[in-house]
Backbone as JSON, one array per atom type, in Angstrom:
{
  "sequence": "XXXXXXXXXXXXXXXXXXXXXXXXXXXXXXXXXXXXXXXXXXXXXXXXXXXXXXXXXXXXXXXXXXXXXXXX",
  "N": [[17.42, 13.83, -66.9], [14.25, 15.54, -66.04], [13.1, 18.67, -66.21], [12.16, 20.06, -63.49], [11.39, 22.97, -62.55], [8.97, 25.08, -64.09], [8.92, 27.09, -67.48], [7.77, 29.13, -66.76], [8.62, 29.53, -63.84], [11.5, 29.37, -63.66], [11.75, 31.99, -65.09], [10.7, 33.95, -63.47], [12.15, 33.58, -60.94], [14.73, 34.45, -62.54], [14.07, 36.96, -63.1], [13.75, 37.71, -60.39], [16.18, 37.75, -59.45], [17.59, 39.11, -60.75], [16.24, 41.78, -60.16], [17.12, 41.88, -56.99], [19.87, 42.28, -57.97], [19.82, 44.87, -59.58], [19.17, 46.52, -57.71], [21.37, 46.42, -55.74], [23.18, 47.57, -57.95], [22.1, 50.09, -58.71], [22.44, 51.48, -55.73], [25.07, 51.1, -55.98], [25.82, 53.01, -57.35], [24.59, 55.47, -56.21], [26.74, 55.32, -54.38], [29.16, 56.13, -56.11], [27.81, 58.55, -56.51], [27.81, 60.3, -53.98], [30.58, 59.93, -53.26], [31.69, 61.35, -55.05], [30.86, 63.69, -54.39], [32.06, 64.91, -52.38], [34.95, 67.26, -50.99], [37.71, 65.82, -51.97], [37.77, 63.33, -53.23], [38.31, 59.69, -52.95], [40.32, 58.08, -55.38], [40.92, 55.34, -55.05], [38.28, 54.58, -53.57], [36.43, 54.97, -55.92], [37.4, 53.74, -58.06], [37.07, 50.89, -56.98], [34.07, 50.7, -57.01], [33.52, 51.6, -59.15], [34.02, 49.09, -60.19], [32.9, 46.81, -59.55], [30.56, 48.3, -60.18], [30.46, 47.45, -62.63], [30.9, 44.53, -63.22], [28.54, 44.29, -61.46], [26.45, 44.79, -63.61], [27.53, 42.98, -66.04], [26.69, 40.68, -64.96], [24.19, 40.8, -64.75], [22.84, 40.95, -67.77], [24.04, 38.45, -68.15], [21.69, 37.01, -66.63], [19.88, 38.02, -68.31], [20.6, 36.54, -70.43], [19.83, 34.15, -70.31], [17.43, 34.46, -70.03], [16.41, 35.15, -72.21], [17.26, 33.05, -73.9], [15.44, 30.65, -72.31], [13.16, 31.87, -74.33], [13.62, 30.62, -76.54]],
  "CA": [[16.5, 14.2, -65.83], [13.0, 16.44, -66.43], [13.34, 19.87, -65.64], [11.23, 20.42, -62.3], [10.82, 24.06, -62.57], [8.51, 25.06, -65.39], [9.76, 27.98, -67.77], [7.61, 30.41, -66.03], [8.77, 29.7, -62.5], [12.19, 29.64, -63.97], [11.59, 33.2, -65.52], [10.17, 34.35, -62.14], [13.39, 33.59, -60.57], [15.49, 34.77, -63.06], [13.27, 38.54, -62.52], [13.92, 38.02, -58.69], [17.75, 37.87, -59.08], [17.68, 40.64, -61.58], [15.62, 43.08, -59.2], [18.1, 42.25, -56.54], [20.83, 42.77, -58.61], [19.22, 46.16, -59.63], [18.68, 47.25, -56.47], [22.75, 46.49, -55.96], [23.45, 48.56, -58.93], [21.52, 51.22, -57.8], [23.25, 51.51, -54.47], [26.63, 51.54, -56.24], [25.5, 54.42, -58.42], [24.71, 56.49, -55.3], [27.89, 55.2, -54.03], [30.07, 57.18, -56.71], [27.55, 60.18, -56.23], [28.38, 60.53, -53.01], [31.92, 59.58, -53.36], [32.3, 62.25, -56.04], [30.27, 65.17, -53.75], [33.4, 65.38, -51.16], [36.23, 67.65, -51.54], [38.4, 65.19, -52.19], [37.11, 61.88, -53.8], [38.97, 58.43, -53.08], [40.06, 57.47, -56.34], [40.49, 53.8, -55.17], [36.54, 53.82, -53.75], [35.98, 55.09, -56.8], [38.04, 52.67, -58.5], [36.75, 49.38, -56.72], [32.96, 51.2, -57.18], [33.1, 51.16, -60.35], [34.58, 47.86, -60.94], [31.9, 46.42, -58.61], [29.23, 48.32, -61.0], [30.59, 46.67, -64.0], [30.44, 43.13, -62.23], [26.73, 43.61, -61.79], [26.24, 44.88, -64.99], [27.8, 41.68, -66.72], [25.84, 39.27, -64.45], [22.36, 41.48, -65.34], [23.98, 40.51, -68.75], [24.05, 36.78, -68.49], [20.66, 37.03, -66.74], [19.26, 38.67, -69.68], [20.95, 35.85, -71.66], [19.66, 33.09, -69.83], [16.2, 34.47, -69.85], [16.4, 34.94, -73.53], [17.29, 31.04, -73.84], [14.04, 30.29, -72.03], [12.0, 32.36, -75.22], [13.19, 29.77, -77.69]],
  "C": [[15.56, 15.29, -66.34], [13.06, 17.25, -65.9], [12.21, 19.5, -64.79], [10.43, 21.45, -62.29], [9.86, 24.25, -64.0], [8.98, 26.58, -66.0], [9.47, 29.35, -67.03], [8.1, 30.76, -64.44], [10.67, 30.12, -62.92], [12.62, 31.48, -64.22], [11.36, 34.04, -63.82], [11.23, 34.29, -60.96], [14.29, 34.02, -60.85], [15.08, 36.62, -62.51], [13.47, 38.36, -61.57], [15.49, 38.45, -58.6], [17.98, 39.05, -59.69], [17.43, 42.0, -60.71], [16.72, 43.4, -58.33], [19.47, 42.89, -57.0], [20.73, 44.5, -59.05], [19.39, 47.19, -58.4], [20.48, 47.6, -55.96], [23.18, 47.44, -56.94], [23.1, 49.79, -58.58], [22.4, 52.18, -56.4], [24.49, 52.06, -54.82], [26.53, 52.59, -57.07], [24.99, 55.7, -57.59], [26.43, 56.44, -54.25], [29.14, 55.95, -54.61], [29.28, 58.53, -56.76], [28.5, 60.54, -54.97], [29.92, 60.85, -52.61], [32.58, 60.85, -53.85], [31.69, 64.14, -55.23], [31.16, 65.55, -52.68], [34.19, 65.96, -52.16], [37.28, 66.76, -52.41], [38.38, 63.52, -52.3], [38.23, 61.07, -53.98], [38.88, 57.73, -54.45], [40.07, 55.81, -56.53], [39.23, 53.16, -54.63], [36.46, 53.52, -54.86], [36.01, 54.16, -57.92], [37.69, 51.14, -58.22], [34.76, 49.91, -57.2], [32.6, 50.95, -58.13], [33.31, 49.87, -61.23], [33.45, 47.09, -60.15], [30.65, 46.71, -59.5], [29.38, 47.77, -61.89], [30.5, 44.91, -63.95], [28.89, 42.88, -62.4], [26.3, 43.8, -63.29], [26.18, 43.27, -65.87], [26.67, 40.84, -65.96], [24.17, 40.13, -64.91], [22.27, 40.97, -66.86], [23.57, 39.15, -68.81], [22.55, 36.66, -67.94], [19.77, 37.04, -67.53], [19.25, 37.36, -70.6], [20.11, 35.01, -71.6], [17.59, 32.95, -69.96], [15.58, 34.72, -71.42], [16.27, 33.56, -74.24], [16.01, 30.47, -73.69], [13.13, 30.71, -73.27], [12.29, 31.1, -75.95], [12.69, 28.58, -77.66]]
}
């Protein structure tokens, strides 16, 4: 079957999911500020927080990969 999308709309999609994803990352990186500015910081927020930032990370990650793929 013939790809549909062409590489730039592809790309243009790939940068949309990324941003969101960003924007997620972001969030969870005020999420352990915050977390960490109380007396007494939940080390299992902290603990799912950061396992949550490493999650997006990886998928920003395969994004990256995928949009790399498209150069060659």
């Amino acid at each position: 079957m013939a790809d549909i999308l062409t590489k730039e709309e592809k790309t243009s999609i790939i940068e949309s999911r990324k941003k969101g994803l960003s924007r997620d990352k972001f969030n969870f990186e005020l999420a352990i500020i915050e977390e960490n500015a109380i007396s007494t910081p939940n080390s299992d927020v902290l603990s799912t927080t950061n396992s949550q930032l490493a999650d997006i990370n990886a998928r920003i990650a395969a994004l990256d990969a995928e949009l790399a793929s498209l150069e060659e």
